[in-house]
N, C-alpha and C positions, 0 to 999 in steps of 0.2 A: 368323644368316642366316635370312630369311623363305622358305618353301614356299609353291611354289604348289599349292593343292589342286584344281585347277579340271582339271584334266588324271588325276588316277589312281584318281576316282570309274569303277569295272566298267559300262560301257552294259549295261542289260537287254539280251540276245539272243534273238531272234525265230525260229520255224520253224513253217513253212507247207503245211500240206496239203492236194491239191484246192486249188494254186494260182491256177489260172487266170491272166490275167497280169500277176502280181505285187502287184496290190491292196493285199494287206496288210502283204508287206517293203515297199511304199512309203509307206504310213500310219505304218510304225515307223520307219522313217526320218525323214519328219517330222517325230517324236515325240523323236526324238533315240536310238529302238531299233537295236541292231544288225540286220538279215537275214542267217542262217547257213546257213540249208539252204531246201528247198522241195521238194516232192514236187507233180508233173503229167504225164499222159501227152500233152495233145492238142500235136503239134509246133510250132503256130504258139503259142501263149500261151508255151512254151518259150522259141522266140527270142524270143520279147520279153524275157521277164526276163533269159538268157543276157545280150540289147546291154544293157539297159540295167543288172543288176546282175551285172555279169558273175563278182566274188567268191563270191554263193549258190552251193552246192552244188546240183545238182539231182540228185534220189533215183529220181528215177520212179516206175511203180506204187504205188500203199502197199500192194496187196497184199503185194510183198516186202521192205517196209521194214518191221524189228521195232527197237523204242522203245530196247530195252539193246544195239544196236550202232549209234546213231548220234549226233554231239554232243548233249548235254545243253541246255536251252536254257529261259530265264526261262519263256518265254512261246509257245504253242503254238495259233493260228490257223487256223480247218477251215472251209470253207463245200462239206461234204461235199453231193453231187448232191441238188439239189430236184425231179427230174423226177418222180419218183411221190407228192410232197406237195404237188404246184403246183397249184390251180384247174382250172392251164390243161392238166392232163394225163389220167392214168386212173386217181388217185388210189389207187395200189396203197399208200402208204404205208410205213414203215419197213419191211415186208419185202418189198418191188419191189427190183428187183435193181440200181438203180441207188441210191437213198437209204438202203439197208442198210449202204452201204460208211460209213455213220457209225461202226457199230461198230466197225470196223477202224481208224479214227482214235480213239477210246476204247481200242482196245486197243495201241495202240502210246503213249499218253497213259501207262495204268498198267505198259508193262513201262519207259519210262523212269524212272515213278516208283520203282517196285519195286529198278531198278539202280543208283540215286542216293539210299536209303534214305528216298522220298519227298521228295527237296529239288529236284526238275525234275522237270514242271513247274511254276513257283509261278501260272499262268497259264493257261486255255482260254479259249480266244474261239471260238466256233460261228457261225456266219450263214447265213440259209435264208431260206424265202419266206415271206408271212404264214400260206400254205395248212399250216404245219408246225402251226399251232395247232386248226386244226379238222381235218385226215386223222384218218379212223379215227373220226371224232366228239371229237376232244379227246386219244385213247387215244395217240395216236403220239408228243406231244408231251409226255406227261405218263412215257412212254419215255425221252426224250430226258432230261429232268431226273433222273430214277432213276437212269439211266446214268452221268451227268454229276456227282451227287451220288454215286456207287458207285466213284469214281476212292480217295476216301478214306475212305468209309463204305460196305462191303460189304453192311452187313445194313440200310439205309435202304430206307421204303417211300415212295413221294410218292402224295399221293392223286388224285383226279382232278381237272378243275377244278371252282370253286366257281361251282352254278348251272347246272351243264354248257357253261361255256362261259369258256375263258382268258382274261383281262383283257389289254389291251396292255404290261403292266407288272407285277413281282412280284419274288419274292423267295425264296430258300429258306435259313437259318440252322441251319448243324449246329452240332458239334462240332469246332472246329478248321477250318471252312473253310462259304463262302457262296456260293447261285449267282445270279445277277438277269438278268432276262431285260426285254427292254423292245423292243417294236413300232418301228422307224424308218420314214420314207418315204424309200424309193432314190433318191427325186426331192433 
């Protein structure tokens, strides 16, 4: 008797923080990704993903959502608040009280990993404005990949950019895991 294998291949599973609505459970969909949860407070991006993915779990706050009490999931997606690293703003940068809440998806990132001895998430995707590269002169950004590289290497330091100033494209290569970062147009 022939099996078919095409059906009991595990779909990567997706969860989304600083949803907004729905962007990137519907890019993993696409993709042929599951959507499993999603965390957003603003009500209307809410009913959006509510109609149209009505299965996602919605968490709310991230303040009160901690990483070892919610499904495990491949892959973990943030387009944590750009308001204080936007051009277009007052340039408070990662410690403005709206794009600080980065950390707080870093920290629900490593207490998943911590409760699944590291095997969730295998995955971060981050998204932000191009202003995350120069806030702070470079300093905020160069934050952000420390952080991001501190998921599985506590004691990494990343340096600043080269030149004083970030290239659209790059790359960081540890021990056991890599980050790349690369400039797109929203257009």
């Amino acid at each position: 008797m022939r099996m078919d294998n095409r059906n009991t291949e595990k779909k990567l599973t997706l969860g989304s923080l600083f949803d907004g609505s729905g962007g990137f459970p519907l890019a993993g969909l696409l993709a042929g990704v599951r959507p499993v949860w999603a965390s957003e407070i603003e009500p209307f991006p809410i009913r959006v993903t509510t109609k149209r993915l009505p299965y996602v779990k919605h968490l709310g706050d991230i303040n009160g959502i901690h990483g070892d009490g919610i499904e495990p999931v491949d892959i973990i997606t943030f387009g944590s608040p750009c308001t204080d690293m936007s051009v277009a703003g007052k340039r408070a940068g990662l410690g403005g009280k709206q794009s600080s809440l980065f950390y707080e998806a870093v920290r629900i990132i490593k207490e998943m990993r911590c409760a699944t001895d590291g095997k969730y998430p295998r995955f971060i995707v981050w998204e932000n404005v191009p202003g995350a590269f120069s806030s702070n002169k470079g300093e905020d950004f160069r934050c952000v990949l420390e952080e991001v590289c501190s998921v599985k290497d506590e004691g990494v330091s990343v340096p600043g950019p080269p030149k004083g100033k970030w290239p659209n494209a790059g790359e960081i290569v540890g021990d056991g895991y890599s980050v790349a970062f690369r400039q797109i147009d929203a257009q």
